[in-house]
C-alpha positions in Angstrom: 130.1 141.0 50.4 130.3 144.6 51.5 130.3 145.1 55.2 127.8 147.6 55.1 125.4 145.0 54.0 122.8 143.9 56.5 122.6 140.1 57.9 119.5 139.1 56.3 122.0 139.4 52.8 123.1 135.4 53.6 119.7 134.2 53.9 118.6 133.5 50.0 114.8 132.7 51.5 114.5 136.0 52.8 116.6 138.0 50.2 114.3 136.3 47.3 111.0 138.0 49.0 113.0 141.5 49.3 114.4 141.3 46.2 110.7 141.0 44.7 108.7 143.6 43.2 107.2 145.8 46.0 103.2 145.9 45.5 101.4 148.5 46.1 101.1 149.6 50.3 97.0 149.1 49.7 97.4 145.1 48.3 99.9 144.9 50.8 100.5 147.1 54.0 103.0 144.4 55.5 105.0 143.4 52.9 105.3 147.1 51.3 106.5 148.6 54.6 109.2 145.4 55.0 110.8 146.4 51.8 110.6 150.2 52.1 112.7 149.8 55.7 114.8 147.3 54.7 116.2 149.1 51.7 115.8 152.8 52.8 118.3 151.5 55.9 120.4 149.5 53.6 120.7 152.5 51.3 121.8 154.9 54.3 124.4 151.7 55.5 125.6 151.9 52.0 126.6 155.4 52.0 128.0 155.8 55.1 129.8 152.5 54.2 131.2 154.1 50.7 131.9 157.7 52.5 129.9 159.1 50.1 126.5 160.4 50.0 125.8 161.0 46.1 124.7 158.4 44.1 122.4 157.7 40.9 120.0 154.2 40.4 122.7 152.7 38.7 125.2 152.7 41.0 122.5 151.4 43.6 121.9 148.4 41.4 125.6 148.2 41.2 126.1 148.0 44.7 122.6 145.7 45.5 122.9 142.9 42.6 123.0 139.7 44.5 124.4 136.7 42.4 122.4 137.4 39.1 119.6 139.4 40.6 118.9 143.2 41.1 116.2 144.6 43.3 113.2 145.0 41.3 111.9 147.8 43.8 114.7 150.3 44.1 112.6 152.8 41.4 109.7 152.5 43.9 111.7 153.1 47.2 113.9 156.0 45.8 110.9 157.7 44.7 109.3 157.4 47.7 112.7 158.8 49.7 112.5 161.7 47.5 109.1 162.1 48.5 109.9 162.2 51.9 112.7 164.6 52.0 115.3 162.0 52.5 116.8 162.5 48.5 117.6 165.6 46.6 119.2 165.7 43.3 121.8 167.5 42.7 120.3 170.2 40.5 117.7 170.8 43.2 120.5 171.5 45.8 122.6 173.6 43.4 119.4 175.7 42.5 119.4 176.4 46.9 123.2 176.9 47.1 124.7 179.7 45.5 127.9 179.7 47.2 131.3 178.7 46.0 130.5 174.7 47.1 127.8 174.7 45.1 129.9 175.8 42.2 132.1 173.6 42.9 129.7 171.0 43.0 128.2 171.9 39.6 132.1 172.1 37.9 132.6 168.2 39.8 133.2 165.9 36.7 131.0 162.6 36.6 134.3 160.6 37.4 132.0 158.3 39.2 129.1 158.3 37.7 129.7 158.6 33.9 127.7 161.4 32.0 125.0 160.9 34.3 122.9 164.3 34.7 122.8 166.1 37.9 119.2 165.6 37.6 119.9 161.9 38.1 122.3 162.0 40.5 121.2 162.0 44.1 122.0 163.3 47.8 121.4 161.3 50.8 120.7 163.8 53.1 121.1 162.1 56.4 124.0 160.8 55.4 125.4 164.5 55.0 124.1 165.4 58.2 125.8 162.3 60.1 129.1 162.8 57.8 128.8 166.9 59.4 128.9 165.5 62.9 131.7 162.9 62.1 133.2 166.1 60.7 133.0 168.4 63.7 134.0 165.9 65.6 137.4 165.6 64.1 137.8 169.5 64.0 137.0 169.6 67.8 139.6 166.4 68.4 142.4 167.6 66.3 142.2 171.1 66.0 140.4 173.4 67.6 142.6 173.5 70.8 145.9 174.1 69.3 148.9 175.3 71.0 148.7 178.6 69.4 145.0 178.9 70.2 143.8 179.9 66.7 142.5 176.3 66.0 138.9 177.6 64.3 141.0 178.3 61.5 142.2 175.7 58.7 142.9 175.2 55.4 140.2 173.6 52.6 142.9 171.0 51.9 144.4 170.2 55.2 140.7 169.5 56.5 139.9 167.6 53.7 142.8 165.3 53.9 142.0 165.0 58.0 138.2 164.0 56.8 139.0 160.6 54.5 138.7 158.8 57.0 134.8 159.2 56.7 134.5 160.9 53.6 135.9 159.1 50.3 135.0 162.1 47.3 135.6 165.8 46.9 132.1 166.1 45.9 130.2 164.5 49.3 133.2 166.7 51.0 132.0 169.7 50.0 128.1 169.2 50.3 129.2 168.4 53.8 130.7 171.5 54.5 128.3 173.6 52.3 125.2 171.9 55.4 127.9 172.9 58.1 127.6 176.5 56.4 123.7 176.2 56.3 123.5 175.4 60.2 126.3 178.5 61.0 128.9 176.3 62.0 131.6 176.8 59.7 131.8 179.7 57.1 134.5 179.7 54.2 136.7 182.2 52.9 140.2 183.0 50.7 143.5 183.7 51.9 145.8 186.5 49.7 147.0 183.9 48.0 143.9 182.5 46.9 143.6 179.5 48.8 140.5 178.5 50.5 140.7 178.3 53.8 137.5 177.1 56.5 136.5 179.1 59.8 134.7 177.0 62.3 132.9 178.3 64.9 134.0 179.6 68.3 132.5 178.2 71.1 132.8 181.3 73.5 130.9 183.3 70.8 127.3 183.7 69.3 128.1 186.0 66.5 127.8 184.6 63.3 130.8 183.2 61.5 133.1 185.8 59.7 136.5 185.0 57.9 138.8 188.0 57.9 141.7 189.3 57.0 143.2 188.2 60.3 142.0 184.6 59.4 143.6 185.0 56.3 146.8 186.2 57.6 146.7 182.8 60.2 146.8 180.6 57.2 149.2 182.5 55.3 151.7 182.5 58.6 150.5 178.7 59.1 151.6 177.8 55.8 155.4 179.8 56.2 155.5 178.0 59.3 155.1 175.1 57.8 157.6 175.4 55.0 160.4 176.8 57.7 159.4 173.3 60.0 160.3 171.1 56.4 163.4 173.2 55.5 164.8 173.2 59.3 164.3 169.1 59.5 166.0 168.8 56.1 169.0 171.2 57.2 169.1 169.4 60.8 169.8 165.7 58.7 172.4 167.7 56.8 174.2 168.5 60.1 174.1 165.0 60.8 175.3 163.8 57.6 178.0 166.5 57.9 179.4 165.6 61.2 179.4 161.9 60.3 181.2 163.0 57.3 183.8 165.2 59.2 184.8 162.3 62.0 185.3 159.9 59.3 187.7 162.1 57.8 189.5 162.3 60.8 189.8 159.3 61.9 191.6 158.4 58.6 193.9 161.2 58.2 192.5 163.3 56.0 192.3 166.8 58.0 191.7 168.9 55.0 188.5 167.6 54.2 187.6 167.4 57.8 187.7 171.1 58.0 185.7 171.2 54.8 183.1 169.2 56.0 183.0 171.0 60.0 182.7 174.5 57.7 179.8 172.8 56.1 178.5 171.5 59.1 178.4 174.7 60.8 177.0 177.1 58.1 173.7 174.5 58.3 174.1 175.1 62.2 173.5 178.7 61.9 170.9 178.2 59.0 168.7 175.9 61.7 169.3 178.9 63.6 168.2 181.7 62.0 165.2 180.0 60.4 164.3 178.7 64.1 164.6 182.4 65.0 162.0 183.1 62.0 159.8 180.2 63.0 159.9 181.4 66.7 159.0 184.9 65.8 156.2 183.7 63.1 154.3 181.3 66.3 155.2 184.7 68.2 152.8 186.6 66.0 150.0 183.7 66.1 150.0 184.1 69.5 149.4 188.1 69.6 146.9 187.7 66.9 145.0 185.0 69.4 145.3 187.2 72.5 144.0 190.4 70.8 141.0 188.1 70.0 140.9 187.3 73.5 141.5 190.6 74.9 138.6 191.9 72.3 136.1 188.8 73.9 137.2 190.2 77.3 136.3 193.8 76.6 133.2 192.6 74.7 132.2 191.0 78.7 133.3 194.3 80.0 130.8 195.9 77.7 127.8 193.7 78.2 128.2 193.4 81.8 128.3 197.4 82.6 125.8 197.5 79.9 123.4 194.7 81.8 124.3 196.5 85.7 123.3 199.8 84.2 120.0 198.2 83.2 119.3 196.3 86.3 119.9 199.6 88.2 117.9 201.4 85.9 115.7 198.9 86.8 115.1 199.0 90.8 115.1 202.7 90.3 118.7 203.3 91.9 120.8 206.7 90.8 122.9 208.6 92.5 120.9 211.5 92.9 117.9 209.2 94.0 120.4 207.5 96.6 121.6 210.9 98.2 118.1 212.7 98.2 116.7 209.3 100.1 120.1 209.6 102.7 118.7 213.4 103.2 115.9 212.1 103.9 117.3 209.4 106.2 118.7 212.2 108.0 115.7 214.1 108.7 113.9 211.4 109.9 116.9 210.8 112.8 117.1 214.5 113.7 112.9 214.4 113.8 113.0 211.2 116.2 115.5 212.6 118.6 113.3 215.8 118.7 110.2 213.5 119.6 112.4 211.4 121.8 113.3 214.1 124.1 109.8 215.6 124.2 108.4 212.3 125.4 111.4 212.0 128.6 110.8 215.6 129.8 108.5 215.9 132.6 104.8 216.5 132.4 103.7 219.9 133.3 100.6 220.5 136.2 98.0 221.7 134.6 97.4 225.1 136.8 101.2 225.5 136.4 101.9 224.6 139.5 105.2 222.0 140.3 105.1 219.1 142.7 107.7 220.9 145.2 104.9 224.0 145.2 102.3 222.2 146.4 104.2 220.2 149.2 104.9 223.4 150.4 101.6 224.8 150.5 100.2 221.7 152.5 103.1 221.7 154.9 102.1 225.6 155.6 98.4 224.6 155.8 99.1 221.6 158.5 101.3 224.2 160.8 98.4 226.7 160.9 96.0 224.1 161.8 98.2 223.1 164.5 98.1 226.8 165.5 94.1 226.7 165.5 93.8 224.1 167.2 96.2 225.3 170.0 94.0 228.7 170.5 90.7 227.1 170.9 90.5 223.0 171.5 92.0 221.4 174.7 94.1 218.4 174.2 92.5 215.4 174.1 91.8 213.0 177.0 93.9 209.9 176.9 90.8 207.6 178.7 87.6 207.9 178.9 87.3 209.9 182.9 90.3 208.1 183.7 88.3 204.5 183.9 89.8 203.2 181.2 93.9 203.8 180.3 94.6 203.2 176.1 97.9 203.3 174.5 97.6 205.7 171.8 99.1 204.6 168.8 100.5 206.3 165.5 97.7 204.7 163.9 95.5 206.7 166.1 97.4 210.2 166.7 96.9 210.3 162.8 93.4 210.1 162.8 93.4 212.4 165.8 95.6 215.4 163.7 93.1 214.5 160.3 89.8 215.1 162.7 91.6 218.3 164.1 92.6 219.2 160.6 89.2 218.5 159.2 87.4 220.7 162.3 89.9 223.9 161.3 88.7 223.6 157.7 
């Protein structure tokens, strides 16, 4: 029994009933929806347990016969997932892919499914899009931050090999990536060499995917690096073998072949050497080629901000000449206040022209020549009434005595 297979598989009263013609939904609502779930979600547990998302009708009846029976309603139930979007056959997503997957798909030989027609063989579609997220995932895990930070990059094959752990055929492999394509998440291209080679998408970026000749050149420098990493372990084992080989000789006797064997031993030093210097200068160049994207990301953020600060003061109306015409007229404004503010402080003016100090002096000059008058023609006056009765005089009352005198002159 397949693992994929749901629990109800063990129970042989239940399996009989599912294994049953389906009749139609409008004898019976109940038992048609039962069997359409049941198998439509055994279907999708079946693909996703058998990494692979094309199949035909007999490969479902391979995969469904129980003991001596087949299900008498897969015809019905694929028909109504095709209905429903959840099946395409092959031809129908060939004639809406015109990329190199597709053509790929169309050259795939039926190793699997006999001469069966690619009008017969179907896609399970959410099995494609779950088998792209398993996908990312392992891209994101395993590769995108590499040391030499230009992870989005891979080869066709080394992906491919990475992805059978969830994907079992060439065929579902490349309808995956052919959806990934379809959402903008991954976009494929060819190295000089002619070897495909995948570009997923950067995180940090919402431009559209593009493989260029830099992403060519990665893989092409990936691939050298590669080969020197192989040939620089397989030189390091012959230094060990010639060392081992050269202290043997010498422990019994036999110089001359000692020397042979050290000569050997250190021409593969200096080879690990100079290719190490080659590999070193190779992860050198992957490294400039990642920082000039970085430094063209960074001026790109340069660009948009001043781009967005023009704009915003563009906006709220601000300019230099706008800023230095409204400080003029800051300045104006002070020099106009501190005008106003010393008109208000000075003193009020009389309104015959005529200061304060003026007019002290002319009623000091006025009381002396009353006093004068008053001298010429009024006797003093009595300090009692005919001497019977004596009064202090007060200030109080010599003040109203010099107004009454005063008022008399006038």
């Amino acid at each position: 029994m397949a693992s994929y297979l749901p629990a109800e598989w063990q129970d042989d009263l239940k399996m009989n009933g599912l294994m049953s013609v389906m009749k139609e939904r409008i004898v019976n609502k109940a038992d048609y929806d039962r069997k359409l779930r049941f198998w439509t979600e055994t279907i999708h547990a079946s693909c996703i347990g058998e990494k692979n998302a094309v199949f035909d009708l007999l490969v479902l009846k391979k995969r469904f016969r129980r003991k001596d029976r087949i299900p008498a309603s897969l015809n019905a139930v694929v028909e109504n997932m095709k209905k429903n979007g959840v099946l395409m056959t092959v031809a129908e997503w060939r004639d809406r892919h015109s990329g190199w997957l597709g053509w790929g798909i169309s050259k795939t030989k039926g190793w699997m499914f006999g001469n069966s027609s690619d009008s017969e063989k179907l896609i399970h579609l959410p099995t494609i899009e779950e088998l792209s997220k398993n996908l990312l995932d392992i891209y994101n895990q395993e590769l995108r931050s590499e040391v030499d930070c230009t992870g989005e990059v891979v080869t066709y094959k080394d992906m491919m090999e990475r992805a059978r752990s969830i994907i079992e055929t060439n065929e579902t492999f490349d309808l995956v990536l052919e959806h990934l394509a379809d959402v903008g998440e991954l976009t494929v291209g060819t190295t000089k060499n002619g070897e495909k080679a995948l570009k997923f998408k950067d995180r940090g970026s919402e431009d559209p995917v593009k493989f260029t000749e830099a992403d060519a050149s990665v893989v092409d420098i990936r691939k050298a690096m590669s080969k020197l990493d192989r040939e620089i372990q397989q030189l390091e084992q012959k230094v060990k073998k010639y060392d081992e080989q050269c202290r043997s000789c010498l422990r019994s006797g036999e110089k001359g072949r000692a020397q042979n064997f050290l000569r050997q031993r250190k021409r593969a030093e200096k080879d690990v050497a100079d290719k190490d210097n080659q590999y070193q200068k190779l992860l050198t160049m992957l490294h400039q080629i990642s920082a000039a994207k970085n430094n063209r990301d960074v001026l790109s953020a340069y660009q948009s901000g001043a781009a967005a600060f023009k704009a915003t003061l563009a906006r709220q109306g601000l300019s230099p000449d706008k800023v230095h015409e409204t400080m003029d007229d800051v300045a104006n404004s002070i020099d106009e206040y501190k005008e106003i503010e010393e008109a208000i402080s000075s003193p009020i003016a009389n309104s015959n022209g005529l200061s304060d100090a003026e007019l002290e002096q002319e009623l000091d000059d006025l009381l002396t020549e009353s006093k004068k008058d008053d001298s010429l023609h009024l006797p003093e006056a009595p300090t009692n009434r005919f001497g019977l009765f004596d009064k202090e005089i007060t200030p109080e009352d010599q003040l109203e005595i010099r107004l009454a005198q005063l008022r008399q002159a006038i």
